[in-house]
Structure formats: structure tokens, C-alpha cells
Biopython code that builds the backbone (N, CA, C, O; Angstrom):
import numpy as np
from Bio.PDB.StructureBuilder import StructureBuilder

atoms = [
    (1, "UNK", "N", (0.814, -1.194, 0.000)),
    (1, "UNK", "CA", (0.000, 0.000, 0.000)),
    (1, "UNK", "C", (0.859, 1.260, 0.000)),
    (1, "UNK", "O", (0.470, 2.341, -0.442)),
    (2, "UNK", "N", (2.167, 1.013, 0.579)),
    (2, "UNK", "CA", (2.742, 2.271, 0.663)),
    (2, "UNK", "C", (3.843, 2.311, -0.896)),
    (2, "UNK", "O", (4.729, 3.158, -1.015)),
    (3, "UNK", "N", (3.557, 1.235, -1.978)),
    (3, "UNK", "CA", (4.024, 1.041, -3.063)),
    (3, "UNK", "C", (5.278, 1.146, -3.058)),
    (3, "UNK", "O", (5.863, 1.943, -3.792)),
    (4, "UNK", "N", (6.068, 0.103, -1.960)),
    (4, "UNK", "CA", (7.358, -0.257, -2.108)),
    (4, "UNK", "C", (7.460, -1.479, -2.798)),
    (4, "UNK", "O", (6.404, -2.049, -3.070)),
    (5, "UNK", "N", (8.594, -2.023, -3.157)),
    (5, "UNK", "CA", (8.616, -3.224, -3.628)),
    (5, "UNK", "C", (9.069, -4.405, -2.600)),
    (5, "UNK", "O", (9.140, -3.963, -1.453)),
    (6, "UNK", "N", (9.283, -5.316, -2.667)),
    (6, "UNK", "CA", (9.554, -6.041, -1.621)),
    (6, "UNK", "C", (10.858, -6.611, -1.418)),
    (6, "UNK", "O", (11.394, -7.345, -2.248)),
    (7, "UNK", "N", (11.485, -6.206, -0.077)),
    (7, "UNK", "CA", (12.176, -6.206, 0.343)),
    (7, "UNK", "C", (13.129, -4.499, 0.420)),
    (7, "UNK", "O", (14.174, -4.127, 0.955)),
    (8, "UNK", "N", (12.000, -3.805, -0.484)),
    (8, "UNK", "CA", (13.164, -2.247, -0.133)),
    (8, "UNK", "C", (12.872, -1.750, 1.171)),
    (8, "UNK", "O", (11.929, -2.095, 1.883)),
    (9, "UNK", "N", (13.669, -0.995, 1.399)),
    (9, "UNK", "CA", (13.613, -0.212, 3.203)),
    (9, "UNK", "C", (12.394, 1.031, 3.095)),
    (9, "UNK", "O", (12.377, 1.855, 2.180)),
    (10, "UNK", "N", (11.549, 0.993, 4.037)),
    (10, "UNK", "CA", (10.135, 1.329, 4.052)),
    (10, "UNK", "C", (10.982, 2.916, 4.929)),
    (10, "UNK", "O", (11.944, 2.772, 5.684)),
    (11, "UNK", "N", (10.518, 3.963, 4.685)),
    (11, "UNK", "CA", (10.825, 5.456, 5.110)),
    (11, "UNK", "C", (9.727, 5.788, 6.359)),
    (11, "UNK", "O", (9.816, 6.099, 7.547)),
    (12, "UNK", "N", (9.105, 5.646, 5.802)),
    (12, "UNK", "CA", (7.639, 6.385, 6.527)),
    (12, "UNK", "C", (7.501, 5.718, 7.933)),
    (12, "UNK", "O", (8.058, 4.712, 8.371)),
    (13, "UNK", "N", (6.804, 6.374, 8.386)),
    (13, "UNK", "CA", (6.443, 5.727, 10.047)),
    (13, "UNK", "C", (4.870, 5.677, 9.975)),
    (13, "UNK", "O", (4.182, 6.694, 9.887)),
    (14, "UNK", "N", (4.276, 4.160, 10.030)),
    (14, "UNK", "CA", (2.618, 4.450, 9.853)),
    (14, "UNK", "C", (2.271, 3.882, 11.355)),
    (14, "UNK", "O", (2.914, 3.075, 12.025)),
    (15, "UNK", "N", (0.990, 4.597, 11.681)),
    (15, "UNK", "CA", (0.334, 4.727, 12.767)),
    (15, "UNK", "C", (-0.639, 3.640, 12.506)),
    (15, "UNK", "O", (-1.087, 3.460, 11.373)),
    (16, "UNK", "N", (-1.054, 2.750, 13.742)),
    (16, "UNK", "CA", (-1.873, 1.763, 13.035)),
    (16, "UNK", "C", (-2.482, 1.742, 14.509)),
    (16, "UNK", "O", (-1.897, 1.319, 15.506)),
    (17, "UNK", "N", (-4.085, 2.411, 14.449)),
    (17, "UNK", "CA", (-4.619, 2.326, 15.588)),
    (17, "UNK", "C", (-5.611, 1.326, 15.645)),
    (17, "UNK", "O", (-6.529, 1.087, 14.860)),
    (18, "UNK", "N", (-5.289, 0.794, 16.671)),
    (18, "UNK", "CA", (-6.018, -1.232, 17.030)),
    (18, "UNK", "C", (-6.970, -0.716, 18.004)),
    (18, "UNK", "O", (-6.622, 0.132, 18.825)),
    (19, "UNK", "N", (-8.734, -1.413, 17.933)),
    (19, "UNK", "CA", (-9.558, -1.331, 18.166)),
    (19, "UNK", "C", (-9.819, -2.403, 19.676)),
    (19, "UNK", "O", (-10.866, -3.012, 19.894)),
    (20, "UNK", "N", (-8.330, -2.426, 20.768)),
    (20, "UNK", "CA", (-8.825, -3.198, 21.684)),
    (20, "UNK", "C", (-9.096, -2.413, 22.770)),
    (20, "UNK", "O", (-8.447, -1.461, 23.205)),
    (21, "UNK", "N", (-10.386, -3.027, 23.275)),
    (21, "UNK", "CA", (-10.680, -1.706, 24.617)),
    (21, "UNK", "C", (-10.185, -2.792, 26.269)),
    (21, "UNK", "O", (-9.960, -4.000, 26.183)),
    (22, "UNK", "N", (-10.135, -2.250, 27.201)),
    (22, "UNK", "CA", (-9.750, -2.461, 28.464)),
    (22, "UNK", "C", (-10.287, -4.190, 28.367)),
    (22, "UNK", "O", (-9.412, -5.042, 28.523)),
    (23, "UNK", "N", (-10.911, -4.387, 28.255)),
    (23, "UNK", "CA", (-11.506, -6.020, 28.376)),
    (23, "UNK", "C", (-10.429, -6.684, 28.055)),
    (23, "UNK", "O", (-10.191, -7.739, 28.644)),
    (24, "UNK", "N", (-9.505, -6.166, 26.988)),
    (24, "UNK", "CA", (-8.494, -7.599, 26.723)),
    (24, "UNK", "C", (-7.221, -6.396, 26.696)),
    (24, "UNK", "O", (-6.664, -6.033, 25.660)),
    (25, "UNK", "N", (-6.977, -5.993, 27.774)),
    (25, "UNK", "CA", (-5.896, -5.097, 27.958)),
    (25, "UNK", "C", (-4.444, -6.149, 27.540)),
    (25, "UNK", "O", (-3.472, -5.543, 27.090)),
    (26, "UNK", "N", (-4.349, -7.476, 27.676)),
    (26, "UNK", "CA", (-3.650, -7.911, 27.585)),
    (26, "UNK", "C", (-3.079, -8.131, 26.187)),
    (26, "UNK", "O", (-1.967, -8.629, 26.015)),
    (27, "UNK", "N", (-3.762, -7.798, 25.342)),
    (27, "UNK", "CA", (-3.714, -7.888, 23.984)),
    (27, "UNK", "C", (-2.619, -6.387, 23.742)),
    (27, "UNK", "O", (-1.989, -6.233, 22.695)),
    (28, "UNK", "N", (-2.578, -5.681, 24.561)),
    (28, "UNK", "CA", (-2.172, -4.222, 23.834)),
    (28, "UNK", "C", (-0.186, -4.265, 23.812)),
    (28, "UNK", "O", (0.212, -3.987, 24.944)),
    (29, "UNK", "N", (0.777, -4.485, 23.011)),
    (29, "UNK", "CA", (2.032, -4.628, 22.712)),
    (29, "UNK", "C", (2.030, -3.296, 21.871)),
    (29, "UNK", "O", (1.202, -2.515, 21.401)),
    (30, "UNK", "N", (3.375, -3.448, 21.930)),
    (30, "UNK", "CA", (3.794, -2.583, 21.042)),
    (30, "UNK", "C", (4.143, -2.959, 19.700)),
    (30, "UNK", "O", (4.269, -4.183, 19.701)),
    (31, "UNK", "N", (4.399, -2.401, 18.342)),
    (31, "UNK", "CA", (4.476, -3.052, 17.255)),
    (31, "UNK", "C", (6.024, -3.924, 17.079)),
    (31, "UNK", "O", (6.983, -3.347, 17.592)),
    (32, "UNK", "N", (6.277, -5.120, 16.464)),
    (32, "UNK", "CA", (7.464, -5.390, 16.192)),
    (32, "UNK", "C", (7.868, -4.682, 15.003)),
    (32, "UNK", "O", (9.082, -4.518, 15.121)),
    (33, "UNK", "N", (7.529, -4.252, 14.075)),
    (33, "UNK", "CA", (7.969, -3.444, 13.135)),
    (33, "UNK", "C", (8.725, -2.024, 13.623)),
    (33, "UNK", "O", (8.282, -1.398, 14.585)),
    (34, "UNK", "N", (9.726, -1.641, 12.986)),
    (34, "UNK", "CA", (10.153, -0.204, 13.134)),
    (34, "UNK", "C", (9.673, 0.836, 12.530)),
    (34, "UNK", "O", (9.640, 1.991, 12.954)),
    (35, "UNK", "N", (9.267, 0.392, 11.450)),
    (35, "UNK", "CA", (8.318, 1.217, 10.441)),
    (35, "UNK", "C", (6.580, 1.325, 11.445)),
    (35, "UNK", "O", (5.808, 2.088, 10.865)),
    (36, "UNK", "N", (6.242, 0.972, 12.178)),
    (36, "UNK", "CA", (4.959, 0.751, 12.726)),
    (36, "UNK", "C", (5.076, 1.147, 14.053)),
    (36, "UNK", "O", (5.933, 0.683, 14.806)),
    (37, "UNK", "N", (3.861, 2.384, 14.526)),
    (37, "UNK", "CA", (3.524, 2.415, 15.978)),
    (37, "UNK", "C", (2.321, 2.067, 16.027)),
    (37, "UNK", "O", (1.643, 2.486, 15.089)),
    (38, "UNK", "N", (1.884, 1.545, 16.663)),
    (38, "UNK", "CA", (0.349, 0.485, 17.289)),
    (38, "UNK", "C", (0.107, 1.450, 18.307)),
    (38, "UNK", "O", (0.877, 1.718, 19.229)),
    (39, "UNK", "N", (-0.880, 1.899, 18.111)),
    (39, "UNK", "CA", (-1.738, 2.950, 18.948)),
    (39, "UNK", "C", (-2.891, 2.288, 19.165)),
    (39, "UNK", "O", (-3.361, 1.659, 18.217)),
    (40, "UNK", "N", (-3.524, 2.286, 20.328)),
    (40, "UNK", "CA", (-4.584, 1.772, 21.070)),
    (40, "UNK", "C", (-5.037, 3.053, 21.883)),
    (40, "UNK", "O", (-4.580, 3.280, 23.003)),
    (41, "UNK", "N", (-6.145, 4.047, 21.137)),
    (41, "UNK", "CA", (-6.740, 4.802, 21.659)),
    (41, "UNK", "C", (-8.153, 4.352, 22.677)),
    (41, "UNK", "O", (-8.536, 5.196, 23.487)),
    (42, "UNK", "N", (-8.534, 3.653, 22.634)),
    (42, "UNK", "CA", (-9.650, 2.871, 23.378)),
    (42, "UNK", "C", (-9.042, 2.632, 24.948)),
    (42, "UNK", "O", (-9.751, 2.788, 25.942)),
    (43, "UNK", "N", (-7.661, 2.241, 25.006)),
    (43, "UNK", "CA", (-7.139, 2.220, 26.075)),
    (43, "UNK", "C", (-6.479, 3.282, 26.782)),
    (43, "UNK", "O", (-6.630, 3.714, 27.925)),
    (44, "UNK", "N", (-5.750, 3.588, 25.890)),
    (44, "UNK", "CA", (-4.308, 4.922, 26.082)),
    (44, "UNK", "C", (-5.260, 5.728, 26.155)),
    (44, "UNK", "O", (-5.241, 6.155, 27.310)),
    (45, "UNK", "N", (-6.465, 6.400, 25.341)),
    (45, "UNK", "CA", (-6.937, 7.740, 25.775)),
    (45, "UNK", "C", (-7.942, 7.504, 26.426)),
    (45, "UNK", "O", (-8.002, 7.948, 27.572)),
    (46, "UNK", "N", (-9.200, 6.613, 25.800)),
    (46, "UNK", "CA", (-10.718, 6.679, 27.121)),
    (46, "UNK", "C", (-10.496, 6.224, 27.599)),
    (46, "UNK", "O", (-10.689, 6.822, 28.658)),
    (47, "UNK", "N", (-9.888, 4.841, 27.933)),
    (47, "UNK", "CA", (-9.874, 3.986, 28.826)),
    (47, "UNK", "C", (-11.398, 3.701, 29.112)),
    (47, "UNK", "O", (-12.084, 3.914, 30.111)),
    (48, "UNK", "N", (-11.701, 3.120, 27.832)),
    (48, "UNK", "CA", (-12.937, 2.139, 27.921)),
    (48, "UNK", "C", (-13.049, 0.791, 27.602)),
    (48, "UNK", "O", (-12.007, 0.315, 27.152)),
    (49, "UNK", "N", (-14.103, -0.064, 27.705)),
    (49, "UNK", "CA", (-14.784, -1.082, 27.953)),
    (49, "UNK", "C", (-15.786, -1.607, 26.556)),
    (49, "UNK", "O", (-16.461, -0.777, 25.948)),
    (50, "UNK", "N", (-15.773, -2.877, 26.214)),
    (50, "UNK", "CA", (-16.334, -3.026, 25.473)),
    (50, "UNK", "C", (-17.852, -2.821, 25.341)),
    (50, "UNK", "O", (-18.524, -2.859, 24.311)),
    (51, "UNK", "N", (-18.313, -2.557, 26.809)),
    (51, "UNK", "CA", (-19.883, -2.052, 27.105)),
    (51, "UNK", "C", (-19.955, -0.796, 26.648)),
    (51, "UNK", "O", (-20.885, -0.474, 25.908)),
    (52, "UNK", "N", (-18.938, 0.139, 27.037)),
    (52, "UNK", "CA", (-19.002, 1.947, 26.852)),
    (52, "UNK", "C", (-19.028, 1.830, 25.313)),
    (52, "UNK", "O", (-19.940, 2.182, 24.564)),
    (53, "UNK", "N", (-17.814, 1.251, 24.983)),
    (53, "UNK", "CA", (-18.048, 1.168, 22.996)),
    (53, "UNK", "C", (-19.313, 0.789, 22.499)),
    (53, "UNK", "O", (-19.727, 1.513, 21.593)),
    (54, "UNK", "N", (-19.959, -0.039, 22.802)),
    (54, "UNK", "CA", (-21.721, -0.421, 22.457)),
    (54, "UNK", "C", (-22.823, 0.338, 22.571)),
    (54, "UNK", "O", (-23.894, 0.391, 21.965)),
    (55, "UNK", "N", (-21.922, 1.414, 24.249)),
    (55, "UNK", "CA", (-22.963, 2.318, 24.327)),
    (55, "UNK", "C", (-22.994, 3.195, 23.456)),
    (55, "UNK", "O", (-24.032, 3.563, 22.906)),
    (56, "UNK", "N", (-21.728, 3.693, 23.195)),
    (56, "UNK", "CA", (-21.606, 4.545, 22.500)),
    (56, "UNK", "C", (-22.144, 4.517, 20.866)),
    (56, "UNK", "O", (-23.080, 5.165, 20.398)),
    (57, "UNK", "N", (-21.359, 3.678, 20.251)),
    (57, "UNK", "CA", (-22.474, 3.534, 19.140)),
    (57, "UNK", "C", (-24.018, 3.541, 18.682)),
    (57, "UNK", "O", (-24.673, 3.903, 17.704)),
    (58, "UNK", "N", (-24.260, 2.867, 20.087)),
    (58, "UNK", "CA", (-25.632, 2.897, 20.311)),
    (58, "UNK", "C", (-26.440, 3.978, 20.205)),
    (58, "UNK", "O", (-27.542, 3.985, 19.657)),
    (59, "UNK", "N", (-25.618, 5.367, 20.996)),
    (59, "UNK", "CA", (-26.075, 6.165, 21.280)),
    (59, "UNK", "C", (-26.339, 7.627, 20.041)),
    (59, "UNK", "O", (-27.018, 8.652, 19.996)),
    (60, "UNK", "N", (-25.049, 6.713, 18.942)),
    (60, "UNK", "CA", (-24.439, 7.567, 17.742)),
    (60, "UNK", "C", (-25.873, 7.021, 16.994)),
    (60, "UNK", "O", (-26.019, 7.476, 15.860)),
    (61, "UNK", "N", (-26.614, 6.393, 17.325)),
    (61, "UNK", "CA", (-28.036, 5.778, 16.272)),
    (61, "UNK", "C", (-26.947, 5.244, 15.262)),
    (61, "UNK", "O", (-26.905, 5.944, 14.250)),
    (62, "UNK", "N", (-26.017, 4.149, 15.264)),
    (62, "UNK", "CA", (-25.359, 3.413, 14.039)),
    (62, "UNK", "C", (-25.616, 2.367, 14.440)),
    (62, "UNK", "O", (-24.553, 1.764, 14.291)),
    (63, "UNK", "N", (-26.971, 1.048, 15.268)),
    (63, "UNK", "CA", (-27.054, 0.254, 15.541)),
    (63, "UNK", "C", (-26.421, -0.717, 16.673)),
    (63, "UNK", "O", (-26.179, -0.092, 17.706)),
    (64, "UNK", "N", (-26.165, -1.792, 16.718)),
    (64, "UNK", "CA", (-25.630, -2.709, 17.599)),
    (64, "UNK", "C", (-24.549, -2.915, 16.991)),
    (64, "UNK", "O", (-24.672, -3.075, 15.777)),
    (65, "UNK", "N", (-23.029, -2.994, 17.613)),
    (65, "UNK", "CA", (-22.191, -3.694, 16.991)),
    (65, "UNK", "C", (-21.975, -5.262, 17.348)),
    (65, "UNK", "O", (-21.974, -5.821, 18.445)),
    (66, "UNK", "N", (-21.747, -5.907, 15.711)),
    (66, "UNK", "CA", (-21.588, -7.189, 16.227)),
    (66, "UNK", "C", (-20.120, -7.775, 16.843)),
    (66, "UNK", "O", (-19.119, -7.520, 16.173)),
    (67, "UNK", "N", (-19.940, -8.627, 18.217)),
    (67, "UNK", "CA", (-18.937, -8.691, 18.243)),
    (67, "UNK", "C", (-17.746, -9.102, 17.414)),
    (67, "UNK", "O", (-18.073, -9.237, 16.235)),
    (68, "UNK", "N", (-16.828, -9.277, 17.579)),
    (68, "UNK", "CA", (-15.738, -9.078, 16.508)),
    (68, "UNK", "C", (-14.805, -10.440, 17.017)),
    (68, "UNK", "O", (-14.652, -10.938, 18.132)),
    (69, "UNK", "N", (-14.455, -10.670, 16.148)),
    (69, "UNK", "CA", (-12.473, -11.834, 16.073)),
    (69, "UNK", "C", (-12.519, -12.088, 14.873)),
    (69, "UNK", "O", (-13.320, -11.825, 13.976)),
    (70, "UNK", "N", (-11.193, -12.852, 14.961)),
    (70, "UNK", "CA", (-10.567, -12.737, 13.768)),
    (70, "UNK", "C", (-11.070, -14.190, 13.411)),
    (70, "UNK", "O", (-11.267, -15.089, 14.228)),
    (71, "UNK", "N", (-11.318, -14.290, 11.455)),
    (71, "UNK", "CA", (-11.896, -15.191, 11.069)),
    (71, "UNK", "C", (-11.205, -16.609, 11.028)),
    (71, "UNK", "O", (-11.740, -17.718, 10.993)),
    (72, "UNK", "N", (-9.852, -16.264, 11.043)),
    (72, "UNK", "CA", (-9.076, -17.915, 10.932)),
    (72, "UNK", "C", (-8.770, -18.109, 12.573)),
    (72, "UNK", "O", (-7.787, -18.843, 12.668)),
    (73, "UNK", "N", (-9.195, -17.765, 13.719)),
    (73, "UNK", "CA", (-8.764, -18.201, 14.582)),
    (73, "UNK", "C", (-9.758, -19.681, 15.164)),
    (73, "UNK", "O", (-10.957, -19.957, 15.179)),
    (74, "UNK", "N", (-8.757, -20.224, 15.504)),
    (74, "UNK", "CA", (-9.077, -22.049, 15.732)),
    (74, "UNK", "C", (-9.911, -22.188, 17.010)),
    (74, "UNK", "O", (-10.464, -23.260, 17.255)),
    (75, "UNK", "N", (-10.059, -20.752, 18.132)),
    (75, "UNK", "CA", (-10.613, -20.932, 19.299)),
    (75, "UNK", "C", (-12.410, -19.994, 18.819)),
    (75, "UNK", "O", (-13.115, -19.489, 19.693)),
    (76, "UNK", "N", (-12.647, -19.987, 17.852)),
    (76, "UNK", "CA", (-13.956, -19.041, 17.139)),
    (76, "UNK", "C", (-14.915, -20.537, 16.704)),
    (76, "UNK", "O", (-14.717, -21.433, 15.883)),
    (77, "UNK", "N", (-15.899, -20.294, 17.601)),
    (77, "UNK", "CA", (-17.011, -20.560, 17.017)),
    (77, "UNK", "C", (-17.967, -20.212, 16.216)),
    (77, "UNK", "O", (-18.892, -19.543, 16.677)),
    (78, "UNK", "N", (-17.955, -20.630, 14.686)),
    (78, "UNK", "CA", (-18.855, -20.137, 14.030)),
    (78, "UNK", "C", (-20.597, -20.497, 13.931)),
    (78, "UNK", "O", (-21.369, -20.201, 13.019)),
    (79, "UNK", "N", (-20.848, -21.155, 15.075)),
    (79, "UNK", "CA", (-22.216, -21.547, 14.965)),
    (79, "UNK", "C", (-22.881, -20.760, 16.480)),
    (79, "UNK", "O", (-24.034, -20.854, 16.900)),
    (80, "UNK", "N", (-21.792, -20.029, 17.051)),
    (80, "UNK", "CA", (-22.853, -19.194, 18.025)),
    (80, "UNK", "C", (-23.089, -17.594, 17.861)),
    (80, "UNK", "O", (-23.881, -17.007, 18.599)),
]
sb = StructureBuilder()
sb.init_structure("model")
sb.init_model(0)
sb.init_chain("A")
sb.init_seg("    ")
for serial, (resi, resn, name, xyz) in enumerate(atoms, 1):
    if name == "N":
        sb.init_residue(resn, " ", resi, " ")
    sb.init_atom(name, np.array(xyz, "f"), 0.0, 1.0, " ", f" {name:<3s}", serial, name[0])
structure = sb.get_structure()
């Protein structure tokens, strides 16, 4: 995306803000990339909860959000 080719040395510094809130605080690292900072505003700035995020949307009239994971993970049930 940043239309390097592969394997050339990447310049830029991209910000990549991850959508985990306090519930899985344990999830929040820092990036292994040097080119990459992992920002977690959900934590680092509101310091909210996956309830406050629901409310909040809720409250934006954009519906219910459905919960979220990732689709190849082996611990995801797809029948609940």
C-alpha cells in the first residue's frame, strides 16, 4: 500500500490504531515493526470497555455492533 517493492527499506512511520478496549488489555504490545507504531486509543486515551463502545455507538443511532475476532482463529465458534 505504501508502493514499495519487496524487500526495499520502508521510510515512513505508519500509525496503526487497534480497536482493543480495556476487556483484553492484555492484547495491547507494542508493534514489532520499526516502520509501525500500534496505537490503542480505546485504552491509552478513554480507557474504555467493550460495554461503553456499544454504548456509544448505540447512542451515535449506528445500531448494535456485532462482536468481533478474527476469522481464521481455531478458538472461534462459528455456529454461536
Amino acid at each position: 500500500m505504501l508502493g514499495y517493492k519487496p524487500r526495499q527499506c520502508i521510510k515512513e512511520v505508519v500509525h496503526l490504531w487497534k480497536g482493543i478496549s480495556t476487556d483484553e488489555i492484555q492484547r495491547v504490545k507494542p508493534s514489532r515493526e520499526r516502520w509501525q507504531v500500534a496505537e490503542h486509543p480505546l485504552v491509552d486515551v478513554a480507557f474504555i470497555d467493550r460495554s461503553r463502545c456499544i454504548t456509544y455507538v448505540e447512542r451515535e443511532r449506528l445500531g448494535t455492533p456485532a462482536k468481533s475476532s478474527c476469522i481464521g482463529c481455531p478458538f472461534h465458534d462459528f455456529n454461536t
